[in-house]
C-alpha positions in Angstrom: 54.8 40.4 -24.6 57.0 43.3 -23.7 60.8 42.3 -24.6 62.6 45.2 -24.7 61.5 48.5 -23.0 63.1 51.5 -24.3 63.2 54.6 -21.2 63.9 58.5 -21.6 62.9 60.4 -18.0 62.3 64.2 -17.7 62.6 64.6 -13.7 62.1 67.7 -11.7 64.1 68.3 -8.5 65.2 70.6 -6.0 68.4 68.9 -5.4 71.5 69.6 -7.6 72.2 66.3 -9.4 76.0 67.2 -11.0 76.9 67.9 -6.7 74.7 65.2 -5.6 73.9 62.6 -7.6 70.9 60.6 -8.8 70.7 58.6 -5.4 70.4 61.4 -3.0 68.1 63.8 -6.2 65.9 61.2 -6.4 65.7 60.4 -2.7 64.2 64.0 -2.2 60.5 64.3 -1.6 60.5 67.6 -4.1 61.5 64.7 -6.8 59.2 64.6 -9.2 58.9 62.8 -12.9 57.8 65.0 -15.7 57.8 63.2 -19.1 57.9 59.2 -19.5 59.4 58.4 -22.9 59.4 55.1 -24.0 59.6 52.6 -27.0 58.0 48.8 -26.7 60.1 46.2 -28.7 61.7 49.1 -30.2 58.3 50.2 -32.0 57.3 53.6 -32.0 58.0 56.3 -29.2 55.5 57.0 -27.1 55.5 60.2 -24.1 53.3 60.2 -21.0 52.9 63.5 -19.8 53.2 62.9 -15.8 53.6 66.6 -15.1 49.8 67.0 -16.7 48.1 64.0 -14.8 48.5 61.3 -17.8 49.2 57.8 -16.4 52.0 55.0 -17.5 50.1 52.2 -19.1 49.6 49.4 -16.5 51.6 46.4 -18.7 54.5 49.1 -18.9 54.2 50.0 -14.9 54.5 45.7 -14.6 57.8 45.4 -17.1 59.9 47.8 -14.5 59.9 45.2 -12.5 59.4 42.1 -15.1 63.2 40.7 -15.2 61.9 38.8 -18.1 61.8 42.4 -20.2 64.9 44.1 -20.8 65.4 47.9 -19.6 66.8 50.1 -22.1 68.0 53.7 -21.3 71.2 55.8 -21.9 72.8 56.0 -18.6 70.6 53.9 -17.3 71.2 53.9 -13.5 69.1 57.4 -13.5 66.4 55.7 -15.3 66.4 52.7 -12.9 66.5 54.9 -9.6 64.7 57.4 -10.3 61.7 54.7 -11.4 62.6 53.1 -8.0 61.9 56.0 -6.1 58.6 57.0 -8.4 57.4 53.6 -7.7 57.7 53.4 -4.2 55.5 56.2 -3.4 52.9 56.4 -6.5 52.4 52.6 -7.4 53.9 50.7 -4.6 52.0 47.4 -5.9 54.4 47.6 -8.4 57.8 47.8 -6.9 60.3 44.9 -6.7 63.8 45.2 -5.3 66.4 42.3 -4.9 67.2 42.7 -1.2 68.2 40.6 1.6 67.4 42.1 5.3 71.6 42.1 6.0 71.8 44.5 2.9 71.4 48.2 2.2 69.8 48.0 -1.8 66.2 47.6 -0.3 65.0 50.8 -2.1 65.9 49.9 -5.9 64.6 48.0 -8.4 67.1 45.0 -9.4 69.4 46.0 -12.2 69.4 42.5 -13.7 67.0 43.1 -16.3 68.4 46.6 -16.7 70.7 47.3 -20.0 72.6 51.0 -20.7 73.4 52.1 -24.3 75.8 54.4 -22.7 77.9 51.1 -21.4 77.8 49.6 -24.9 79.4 53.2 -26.7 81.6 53.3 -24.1 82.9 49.5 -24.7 83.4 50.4 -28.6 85.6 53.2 -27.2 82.9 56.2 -28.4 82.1 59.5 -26.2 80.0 59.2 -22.9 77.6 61.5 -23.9 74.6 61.3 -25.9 74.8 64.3 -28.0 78.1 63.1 -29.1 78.0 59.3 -29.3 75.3 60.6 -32.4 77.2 63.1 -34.2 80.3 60.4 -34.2 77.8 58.0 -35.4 76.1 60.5 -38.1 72.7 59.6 -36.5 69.8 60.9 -38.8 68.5 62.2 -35.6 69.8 64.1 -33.4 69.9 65.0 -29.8 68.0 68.1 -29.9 70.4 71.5 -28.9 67.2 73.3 -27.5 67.6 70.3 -24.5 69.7 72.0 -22.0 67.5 74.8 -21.8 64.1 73.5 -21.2 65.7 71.1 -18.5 67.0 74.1 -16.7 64.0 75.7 -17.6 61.6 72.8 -15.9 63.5 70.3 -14.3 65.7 72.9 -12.0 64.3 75.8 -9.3 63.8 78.9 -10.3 64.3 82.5 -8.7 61.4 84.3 -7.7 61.0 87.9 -9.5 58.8 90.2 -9.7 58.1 89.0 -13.2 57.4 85.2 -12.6 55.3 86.5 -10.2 57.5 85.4 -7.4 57.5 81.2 -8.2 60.3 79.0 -7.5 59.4 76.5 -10.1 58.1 76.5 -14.0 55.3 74.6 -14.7 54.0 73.8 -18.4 51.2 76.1 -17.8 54.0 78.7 -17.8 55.2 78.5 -20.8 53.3 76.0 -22.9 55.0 76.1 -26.2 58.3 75.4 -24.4 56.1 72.6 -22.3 55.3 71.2 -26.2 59.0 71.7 -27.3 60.1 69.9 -24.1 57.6 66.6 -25.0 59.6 66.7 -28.6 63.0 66.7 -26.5 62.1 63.5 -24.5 60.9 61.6 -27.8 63.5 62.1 -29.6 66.1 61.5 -26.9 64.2 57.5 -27.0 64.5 57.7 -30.5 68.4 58.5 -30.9 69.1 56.0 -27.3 67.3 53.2 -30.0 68.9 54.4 -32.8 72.5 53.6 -31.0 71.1 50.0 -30.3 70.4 49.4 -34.0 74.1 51.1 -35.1 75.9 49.0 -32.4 73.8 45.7 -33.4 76.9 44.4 -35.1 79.3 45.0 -32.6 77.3 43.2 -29.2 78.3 43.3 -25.5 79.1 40.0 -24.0 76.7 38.9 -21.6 80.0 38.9 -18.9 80.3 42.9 -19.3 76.4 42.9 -18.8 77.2 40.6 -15.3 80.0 43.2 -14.2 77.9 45.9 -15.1 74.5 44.7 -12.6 77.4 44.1 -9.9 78.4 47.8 -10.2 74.8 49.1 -9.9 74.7 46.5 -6.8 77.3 48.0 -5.3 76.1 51.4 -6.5 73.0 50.7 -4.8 74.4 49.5 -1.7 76.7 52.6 -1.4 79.1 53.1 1.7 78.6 54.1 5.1 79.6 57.9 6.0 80.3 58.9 9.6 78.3 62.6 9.1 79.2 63.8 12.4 83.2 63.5 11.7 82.1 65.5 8.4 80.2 68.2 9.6 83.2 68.7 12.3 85.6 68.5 9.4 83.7 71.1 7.5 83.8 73.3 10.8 87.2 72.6 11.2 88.2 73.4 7.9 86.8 77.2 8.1 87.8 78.1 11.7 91.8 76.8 10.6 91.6 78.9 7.2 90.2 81.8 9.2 93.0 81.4 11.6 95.5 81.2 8.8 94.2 84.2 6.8 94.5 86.3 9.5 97.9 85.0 10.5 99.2 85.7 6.7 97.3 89.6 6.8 99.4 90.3 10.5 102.7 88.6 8.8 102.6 90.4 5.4 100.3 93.5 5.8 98.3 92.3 2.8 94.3 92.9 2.6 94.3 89.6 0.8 97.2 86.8 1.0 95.5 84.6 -1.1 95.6 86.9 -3.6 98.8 85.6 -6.1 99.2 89.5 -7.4 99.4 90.9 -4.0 101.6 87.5 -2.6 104.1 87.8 -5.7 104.7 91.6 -5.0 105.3 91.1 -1.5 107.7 88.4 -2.2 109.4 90.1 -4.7 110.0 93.1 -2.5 111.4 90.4 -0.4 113.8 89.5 -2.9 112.1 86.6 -4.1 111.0 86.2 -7.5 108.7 83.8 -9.1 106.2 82.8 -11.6 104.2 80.7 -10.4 102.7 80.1 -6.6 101.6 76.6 -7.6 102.1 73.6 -5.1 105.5 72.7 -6.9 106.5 76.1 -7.2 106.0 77.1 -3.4 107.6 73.6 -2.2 110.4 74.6 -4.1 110.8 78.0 -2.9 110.8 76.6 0.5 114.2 75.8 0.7 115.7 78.8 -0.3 114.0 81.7 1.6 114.6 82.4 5.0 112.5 81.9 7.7 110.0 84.7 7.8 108.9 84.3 4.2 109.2 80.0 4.6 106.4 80.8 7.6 104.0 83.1 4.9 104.6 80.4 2.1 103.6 77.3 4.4 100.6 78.8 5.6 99.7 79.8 1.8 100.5 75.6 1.4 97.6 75.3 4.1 95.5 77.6 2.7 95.0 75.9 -0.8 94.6 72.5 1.0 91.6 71.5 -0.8 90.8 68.7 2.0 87.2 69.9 3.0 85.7 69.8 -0.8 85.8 66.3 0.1 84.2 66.4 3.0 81.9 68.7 1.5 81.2 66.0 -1.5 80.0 63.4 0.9 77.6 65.7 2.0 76.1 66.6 -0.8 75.9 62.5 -1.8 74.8 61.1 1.5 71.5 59.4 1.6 69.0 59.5 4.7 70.7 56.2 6.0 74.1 58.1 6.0 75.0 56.2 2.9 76.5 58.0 0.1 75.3 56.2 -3.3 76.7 56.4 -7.3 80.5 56.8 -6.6 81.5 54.6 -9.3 81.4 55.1 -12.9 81.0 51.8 -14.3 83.8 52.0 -17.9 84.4 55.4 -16.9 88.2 55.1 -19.0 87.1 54.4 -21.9 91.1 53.0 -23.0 91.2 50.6 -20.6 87.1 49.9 -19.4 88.3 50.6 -15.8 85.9 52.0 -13.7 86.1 55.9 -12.5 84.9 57.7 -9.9 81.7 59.8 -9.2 81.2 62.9 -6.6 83.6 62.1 -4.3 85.9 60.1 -6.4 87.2 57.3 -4.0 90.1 57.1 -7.2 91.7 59.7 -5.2 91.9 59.9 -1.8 94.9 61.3 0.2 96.4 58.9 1.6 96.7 58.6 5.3 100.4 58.3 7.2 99.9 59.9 11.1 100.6 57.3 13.3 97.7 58.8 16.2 95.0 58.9 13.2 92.4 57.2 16.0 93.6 59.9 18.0 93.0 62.8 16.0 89.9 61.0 14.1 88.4 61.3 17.9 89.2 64.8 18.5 87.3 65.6 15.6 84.5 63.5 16.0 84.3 65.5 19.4 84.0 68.9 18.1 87.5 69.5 19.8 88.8 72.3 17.8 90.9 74.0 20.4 92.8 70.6 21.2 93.3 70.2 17.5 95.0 73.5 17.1 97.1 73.0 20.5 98.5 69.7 19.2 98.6 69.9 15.5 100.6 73.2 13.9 98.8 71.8 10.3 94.9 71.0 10.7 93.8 70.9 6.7 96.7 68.6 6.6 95.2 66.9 9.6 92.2 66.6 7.6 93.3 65.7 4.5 95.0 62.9 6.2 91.5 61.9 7.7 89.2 61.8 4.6 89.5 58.2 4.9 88.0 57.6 7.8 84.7 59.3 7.5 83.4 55.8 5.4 82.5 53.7 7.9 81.2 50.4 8.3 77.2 50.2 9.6 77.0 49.4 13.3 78.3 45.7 14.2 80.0 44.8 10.8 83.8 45.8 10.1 85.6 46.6 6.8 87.9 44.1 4.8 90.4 45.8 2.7 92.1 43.8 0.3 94.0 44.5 -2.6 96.4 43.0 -5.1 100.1 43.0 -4.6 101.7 45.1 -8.0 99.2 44.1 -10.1 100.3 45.8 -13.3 103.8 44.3 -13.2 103.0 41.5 -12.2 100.7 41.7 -15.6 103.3 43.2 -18.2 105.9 40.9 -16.5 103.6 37.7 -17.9 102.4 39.3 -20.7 105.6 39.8 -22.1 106.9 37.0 -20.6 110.0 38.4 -18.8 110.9 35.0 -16.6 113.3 36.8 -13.5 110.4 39.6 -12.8 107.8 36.2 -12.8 110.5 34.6 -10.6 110.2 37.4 -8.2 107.0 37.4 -8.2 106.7 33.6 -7.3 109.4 33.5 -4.9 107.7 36.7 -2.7 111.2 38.9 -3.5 111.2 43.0 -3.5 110.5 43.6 -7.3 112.5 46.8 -6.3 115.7 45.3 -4.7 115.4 43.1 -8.0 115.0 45.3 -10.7 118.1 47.4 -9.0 119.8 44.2 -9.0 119.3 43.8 -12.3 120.2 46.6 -13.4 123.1 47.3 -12.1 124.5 43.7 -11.1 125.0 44.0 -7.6 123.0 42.1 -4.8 120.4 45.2 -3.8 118.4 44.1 -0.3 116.2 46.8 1.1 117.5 47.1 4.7 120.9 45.6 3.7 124.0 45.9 1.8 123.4 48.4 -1.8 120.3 49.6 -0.4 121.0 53.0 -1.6 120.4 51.2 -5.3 116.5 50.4 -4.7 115.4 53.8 -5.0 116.8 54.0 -8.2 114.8 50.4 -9.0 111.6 51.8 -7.8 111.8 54.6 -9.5 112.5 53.4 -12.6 110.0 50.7 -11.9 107.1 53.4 -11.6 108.5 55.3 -14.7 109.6 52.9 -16.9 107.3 50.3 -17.9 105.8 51.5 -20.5 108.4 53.1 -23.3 109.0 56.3 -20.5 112.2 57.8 -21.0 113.6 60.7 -18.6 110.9 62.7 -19.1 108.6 60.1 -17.7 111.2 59.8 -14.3 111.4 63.6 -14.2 107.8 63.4 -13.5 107.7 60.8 -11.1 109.9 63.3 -9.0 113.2 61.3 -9.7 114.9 64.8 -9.1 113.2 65.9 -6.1 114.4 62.1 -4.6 117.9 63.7 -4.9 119.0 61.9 -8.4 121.2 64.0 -11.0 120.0 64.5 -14.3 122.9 62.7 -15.3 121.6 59.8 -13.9 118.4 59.4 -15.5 119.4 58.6 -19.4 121.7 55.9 -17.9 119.4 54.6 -15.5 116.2 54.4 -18.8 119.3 52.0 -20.5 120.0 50.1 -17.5 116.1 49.1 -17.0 115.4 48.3 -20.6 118.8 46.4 -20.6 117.1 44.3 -17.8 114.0 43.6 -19.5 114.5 42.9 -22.9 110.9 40.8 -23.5 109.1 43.9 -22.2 110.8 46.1 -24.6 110.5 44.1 -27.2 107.1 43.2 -26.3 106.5 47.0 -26.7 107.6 47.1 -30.5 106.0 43.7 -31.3 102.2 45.5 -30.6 103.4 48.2 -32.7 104.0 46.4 -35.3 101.0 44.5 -35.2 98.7 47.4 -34.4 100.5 49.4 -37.8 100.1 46.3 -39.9 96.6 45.8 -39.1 95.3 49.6 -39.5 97.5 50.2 -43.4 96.2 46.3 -44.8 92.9 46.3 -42.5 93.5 42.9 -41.8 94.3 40.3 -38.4 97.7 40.0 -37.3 98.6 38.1 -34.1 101.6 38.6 -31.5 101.8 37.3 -27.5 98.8 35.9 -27.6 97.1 38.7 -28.8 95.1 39.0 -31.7 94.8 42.8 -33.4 92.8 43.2 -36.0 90.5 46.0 -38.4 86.9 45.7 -39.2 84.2 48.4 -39.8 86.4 51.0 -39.1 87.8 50.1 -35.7 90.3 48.7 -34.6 90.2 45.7 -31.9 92.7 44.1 -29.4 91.1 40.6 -28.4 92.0 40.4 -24.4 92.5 37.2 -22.5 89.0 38.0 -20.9 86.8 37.4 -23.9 86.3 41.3 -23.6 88.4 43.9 -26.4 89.9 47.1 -26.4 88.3 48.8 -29.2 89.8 52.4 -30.9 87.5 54.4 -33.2 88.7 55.2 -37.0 92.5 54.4 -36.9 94.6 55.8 -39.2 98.5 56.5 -40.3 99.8 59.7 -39.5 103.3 61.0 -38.9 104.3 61.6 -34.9 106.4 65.4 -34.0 110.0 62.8 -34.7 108.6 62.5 -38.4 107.9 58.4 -37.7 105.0 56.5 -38.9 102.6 55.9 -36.0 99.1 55.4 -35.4 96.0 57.9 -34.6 92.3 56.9 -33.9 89.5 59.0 -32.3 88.8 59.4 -28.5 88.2 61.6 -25.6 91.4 63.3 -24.4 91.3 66.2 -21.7 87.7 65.8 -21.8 87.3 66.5 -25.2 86.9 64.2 -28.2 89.3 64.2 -30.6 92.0 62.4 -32.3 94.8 60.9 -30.3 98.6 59.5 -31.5 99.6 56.1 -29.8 102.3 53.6 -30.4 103.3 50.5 -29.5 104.2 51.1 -25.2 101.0 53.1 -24.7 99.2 50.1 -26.5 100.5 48.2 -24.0 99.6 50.3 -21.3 96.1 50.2 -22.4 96.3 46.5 -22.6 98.3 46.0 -19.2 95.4 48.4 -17.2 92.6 46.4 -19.5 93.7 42.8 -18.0 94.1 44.2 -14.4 90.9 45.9 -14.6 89.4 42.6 -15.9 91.4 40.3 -12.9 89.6 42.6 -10.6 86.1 42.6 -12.0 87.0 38.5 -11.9 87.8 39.0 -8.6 84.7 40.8 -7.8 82.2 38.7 -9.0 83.5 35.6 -7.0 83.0 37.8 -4.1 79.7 39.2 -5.3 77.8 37.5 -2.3 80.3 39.5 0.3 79.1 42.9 0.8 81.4 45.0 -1.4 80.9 48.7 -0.5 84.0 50.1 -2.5 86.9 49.5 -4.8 90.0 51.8 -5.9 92.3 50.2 -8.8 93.3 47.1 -7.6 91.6 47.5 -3.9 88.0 45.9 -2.6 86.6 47.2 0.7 84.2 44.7 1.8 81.8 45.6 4.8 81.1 42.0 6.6 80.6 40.7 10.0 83.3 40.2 11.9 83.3 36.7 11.7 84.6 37.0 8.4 87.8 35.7 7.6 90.6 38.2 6.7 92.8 35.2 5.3 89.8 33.9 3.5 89.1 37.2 1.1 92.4 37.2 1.0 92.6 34.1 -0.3 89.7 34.0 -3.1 91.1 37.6 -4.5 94.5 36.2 -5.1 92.9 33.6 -7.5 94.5 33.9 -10.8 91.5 33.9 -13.5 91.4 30.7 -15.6 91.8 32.6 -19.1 95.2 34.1 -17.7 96.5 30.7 -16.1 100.1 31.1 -14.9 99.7 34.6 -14.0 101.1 34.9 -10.4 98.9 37.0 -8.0 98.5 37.8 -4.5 96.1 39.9 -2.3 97.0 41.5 0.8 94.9 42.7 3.3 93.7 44.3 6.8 90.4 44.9 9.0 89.8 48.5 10.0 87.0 50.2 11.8 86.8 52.5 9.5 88.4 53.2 6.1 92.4 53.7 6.1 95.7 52.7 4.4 97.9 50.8 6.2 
């Protein structure tokens, strides 16, 4: 009997998977697998040799789509589509999906049997990729280096030269030693992917991660309607607009090129501006001070570097046949906190939306109306940028829920560190803003009322301040530019750690613990929370059942000469080894247990079509016989392993994706 089946795929395509992704690669009918490695009950590694007319064993054809044998592969989901696809259209008699005829996940294989390697090192807080998840874990084997060649090599298009003899595409009869090499490559890459499994053995996934995990690929595979007309006019937009403003800058400063920052800086400068940077701060500053002729050049060089249409441009590279785009979430893509991140056209990020006409405009783009556009609108990438949004769509008949949790992180650190008034607040439906300024400075603050000046000044800090930020941290939340002295700010840190003494001290109290834990290697316990060292990591137990885990924590001393804490991990992309203390613990743990409500929140809506979700947000395509107040509802229940926690969800039907 087949148990576990251990999967490394060579694939050949002539669609660019880093711009694309797997759904719409392996959707192509250029797609094409090459080598099939695999490992039975983690036995030896075996490679079929598709690409030379060998044949996958008939037993292993029937596991794909066995849910009684477990899937094994290192990011998985390309395994599991790019089989889907492969099966559909060379062994159809073996293809299974999980579909329903209301749903758009017809053309995959179920990802309930379906495990990744990748998921597990990312949930004991090691790198995403699998060259480096084995040099962190001093794997005997190795990824081999020679790998990123021979895929570019076989798996990518070629240019036709003379040389090649004019082909498009490398073959193993090209260049057979390579072809041999390659084989090695795929075996080994089975072999290190099972070599992970047996070094993480000690340290297993709950089965709950597992759950969250299918849900994701669900949701993966159901992907999100895109309206591709709106985008292809967007596109068009785009181009026309930046034309227009090009040549508007060239008339207005007699520069070849406006965009260059050389020429611009010289032509300011014999304007009597100087600067050194044109950055987006650094030109909204300027702004203010020039006079009008060069406030004109600088606002259309703010235009110019809108970079609105690379999202545009990004759905179209990810949209399926069915207009769906596919793979824009990155199942424990932060590896701190386990939330989810996004992929291609990173839904995490979208400008946000605040025109009151957005129907409006949204039609005059969807019509191809470029001249109206320009008449009505003296910014169009803004225009655009503002309209992202609304290129998801729901399919034709349904509508879009979209619900989302009311301040979920304060709510969070607020219970966590059990600082009663904020809970209060929160249970009583008050401002948390008009509060905290009340608190703070011990005056009644309403919002539209008397001291309303004063809840600025609590939101800001709110944003800033929750975990250990000093001025620095309102200084780049923009406290300045919302017209407060820097006076102000040192004052203002006191005032809001004055009001919440049970955060603050809630702060030092995971220090503590953390410190105490890495120098004896031993359990220590504080709010609930239990911290301890074993195998060389260190663990925070969250109220989930799931834990943060940080990779060889040591003492070290911080730039103020203090004792604090350092342990391994990726930062700016790279691994390497990162300083904490006892607020950014918390802040790890705060995002961790709002992450984890969420995924709660998701799975008791598993059965609703969820097509998206953004930090604390769902977007849920349903008919439209679907209650608003009912979603509503079930997302604002509090998890029973954080009873007491007050939550809410607030939400609103769209035709297509906004912000209200």
């Amino acid at each position: 009997m087949i148990k576990e089946l251990s999967i490394d795929l060579e694939t050949y395509s002539d669609i660019d998977l880093k711009k694309s992704g797997v759904y719409r690669y392996a959707e192509s009918p250029h797609f094409e697998i090459l080598l099939f490695g695999y490992s039975v009950n983690n036995g030896p590694v075996m490679v079929v040799d598709l690409a030379q007319s060998e044949c996958i064993p008939t037993d292993i054809l029937a596991a794909l789509s066995d849910e009684q044998t477990t899937k094994w592969a290192y990011n998985a989901s390309f395994e599991r589509v790019c089989l889907s696809y492969w099966l559909r259209r060379n062994c159809p008699e073996y293809f299974r999906s999980y579909s329903i005829p209301e749903d758009t996940v017809g053309n995959y294989l179920n990802p309930a049997s379906w495990k990744c390697s990748r998921i597990w090192g990312a949930y004991m807080g090691l790198p995403l990729n699998l060259k480096d998840i084995g040099t962190i874990l001093k794997l005997s084997g190795q990824k081999m280096a020679e790998g990123k060649d021979l895929i570019k090599y076989f798996c990518t298009p070629c240019r036709a030269t003379k040389a090649n003899g004019g082909r498009t595409r490398n073959l193993p009869l090209h260049a057979p030693e390579k072809w041999a090499l390659f084989k090695s490559y795929n075996q080994r890459d089975v072999e290190v992917e099972l070599a992970i499994k047996e070094r993480l053995s000690r340290y297993p996934v709950p089965d709950f991660i597992w759950d969250e995990y299918h849900l994701d690929q669900k949701i993966n595979d159901r992907g999100i309607g895109v309206d591709m007309q709106l985008v292809n006019h967007a596109i068009s937009f785009d181009a026309r607009a930046k034309q227009a403003l090009l040549h508007r800058m060239q008339q207005k400063t007699g520069l070849e090129n406006p965009n260059s920052v050389a020429q611009m800086k010289a032509w300011l400068s014999a304007k009597g501006v100087e600067t050194e940077s044109l950055d987006k701060k650094a030109v909204k500053g300027l702004l203010p001070e020039v006079n009008k002729a060069v406030a004109d050049v600088l606002s259309c060089r703010q235009q110019l570097a809108k970079s609105s249409v690379s999202k545009y441009t990004a759905m179209a590279h990810m949209v399926c046949a069915d207009s769906r785009a596919r793979g824009c979430f990155m199942f424990y893509g932060a590896s701190r906190s386990g939330r989810w991140a996004g992929r291609g056209i990173q839904l995490q990020n979208l400008p946000q939306n605040h025109m009151t006409a957005l129907e409006e405009a949204r039609n005059l783009v969807l019509d191809g109306n470029f001249e109206a556009m320009e008449l009505l609108y003296d910014n169009v990438p803004g225009v655009l940028s503002e309209l992202i949004r609304t290129a998801f769509v729901p399919k034709p008949g349904y509508k879009y829920i979209v619900s989302d949790f009311s301040a979920i992180e304060a709510r969070v650190l607020s219970f966590l560190a059990g600082e009663q008034w904020r809970m209060d607040v929160f249970k009583d439906g008050k401002d948390i803003y008009c509060e905290s300024a009340s608190k703070m400075f011990k005056v009644p603050v309403e919002k539209h009322g008397q001291n309303s000046h004063l809840r600025q000044k609590g939101k800001i800090a709110e944003l800033a301040l929750g975990y250990g930020g000093s001025v620095g941290a309102l200084k780049a939340m923009g406290a300045l530019e919302m017209g407060l002295d820097e006076s102000e700010l040192q004052p203002l840190v006191d005032a809001w750690r004055q009001a919440n003494p049970n955060i603050t001290a809630f702060w030092w109290a995971i220090d503590a613990a953390v410190k105490q834990a890495v120098i004896y290697k031993t359990k220590t316990e504080t709010h609930g929370f239990l911290i301890y060292y074993r195998g060389g990591m260190l663990f925070i137990d969250l109220p989930s059942g799931r834990q943060l885990c940080y990779v060889k924590p040591r003492m070290g001393v911080n730039q103020f000469g203090s004792d604090s804490v350092t342990y391994e991990g990726i930062s700016t992309g790279k691994w390497t080894r990162i300083e904490s203390y006892g607020p950014k613990f918390v802040e790890n743990i705060v995002q961790a247990v709002s992450r984890d409500i969420l995924a709660y929140a998701m799975k008791e809506l598993r059965f609703c079509q969820i097509v998206g979700h953004v930090h604390d947000e769902l977007i849920i395509e349903c008919s439209p016989k679907v209650s608003l107040d009912a979603i509503c509802e079930q997302m604002g229940r509090t998890p029973p392993w954080i009873s007491g926690l007050q939550l809410r969800a607030d939400g609103y039907e769209c035709s297509f994706y906004q912000k209200q």
